[in-house]
N, C-alpha and C positions, 0 to 999 in steps of 0.2 A: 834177832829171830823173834817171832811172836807166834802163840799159838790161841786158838778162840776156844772158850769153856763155856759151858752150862750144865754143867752138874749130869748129864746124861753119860752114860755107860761109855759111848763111843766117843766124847767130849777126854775122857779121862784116859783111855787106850792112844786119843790125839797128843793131849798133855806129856804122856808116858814118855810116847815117841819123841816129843819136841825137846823134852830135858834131856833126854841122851843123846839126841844128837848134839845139842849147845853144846855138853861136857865135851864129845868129843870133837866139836870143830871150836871149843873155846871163847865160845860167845857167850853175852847176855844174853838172857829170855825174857820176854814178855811176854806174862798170862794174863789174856783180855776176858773178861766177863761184858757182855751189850746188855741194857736193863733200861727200862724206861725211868728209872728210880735207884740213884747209886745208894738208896739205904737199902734196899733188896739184897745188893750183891754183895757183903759180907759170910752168908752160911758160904755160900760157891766159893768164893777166892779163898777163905780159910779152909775149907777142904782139898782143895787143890793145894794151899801150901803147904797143908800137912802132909798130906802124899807124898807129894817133893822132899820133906822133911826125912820121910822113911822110908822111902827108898834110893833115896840120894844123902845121906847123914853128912857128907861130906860140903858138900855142894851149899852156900850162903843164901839163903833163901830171905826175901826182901831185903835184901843189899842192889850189886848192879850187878849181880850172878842173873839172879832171879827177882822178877821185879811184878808183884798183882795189881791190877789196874781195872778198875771198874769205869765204864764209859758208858753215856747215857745215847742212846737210841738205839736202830737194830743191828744186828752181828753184821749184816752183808755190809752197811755203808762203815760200820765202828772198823772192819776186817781192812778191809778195802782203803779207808787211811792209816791203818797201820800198817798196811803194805808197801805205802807210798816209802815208808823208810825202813824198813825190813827187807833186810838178803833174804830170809823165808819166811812165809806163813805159813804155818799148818793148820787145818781145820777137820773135822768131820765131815763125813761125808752122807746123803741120804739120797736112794732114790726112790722109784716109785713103790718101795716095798719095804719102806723104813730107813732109819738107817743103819748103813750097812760096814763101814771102817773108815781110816783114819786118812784124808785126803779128800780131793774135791772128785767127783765122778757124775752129775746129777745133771740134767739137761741143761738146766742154767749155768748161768757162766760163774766162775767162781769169786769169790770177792776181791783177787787182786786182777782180775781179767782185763781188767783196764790199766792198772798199774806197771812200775817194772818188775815186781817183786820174784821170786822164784816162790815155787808151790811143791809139795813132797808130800808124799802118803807115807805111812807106816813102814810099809817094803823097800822106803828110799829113792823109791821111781822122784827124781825131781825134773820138773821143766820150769824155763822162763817163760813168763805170762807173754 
């Protein structure tokens, strides 16, 4: 499973979502940070593990429970090959009014839209791309 960060409000309600569902279907997680520059993306992925830390205490955080990964270009193409091997991606979501919760909704296509991956919002609604 993999979920996509950037430190934004709706990034970490995505994140939330994603850790708990791994717990309960048992899976790894991967938290993807996209950065033009992977020295950038150490505040983000340390605060997403910290998070994970405390509200999951149990839960192995950078082991192969939970695994942060900074990747150099943009979220949609960095999403979208992590999808390629990912049973889910979860991402945020934004439309023409911001963004608004935790899943893809936005006129464009999402980033595993071309993939086989499965896609889930917050509320669990999941489909295959």
């Amino acid at each position: 499973m993999a979920v996509g960060v950037n430190g934004s409000l709706i990034s970490v309600r995505a994140s939330d979502w994603a850790v708990a569902e791994a717990e309960l279907q048992g899976v790894a997680l991967r938290v993807l940070y996209a950065v033009s520059d992977r020295a950038e993306a150490a505040p983000v992925l340390c605060s997403a593990a910290s998070r994970i830390r405390r509200r999951h205490p149990g839960l192995p955080v950078g082991t192969v429970a939970v695994e942060t990964v900074a990747v150099e270009g943009d979220a949609v193409h960095a999403l979208a090959r992590e999808s390629a091997v990912a049973d889910l991606t979860v991402v945020g979501t934004r439309d023409s009014g911001g963004l608004t919760g935790a899943a893809h909704s936005s006129p464009s296509p999402p980033p595993c839209a071309a993939g086989p991956c499965g896609r889930s919002d917050a509320a669990g609604d999941r489909r295959r791309s």
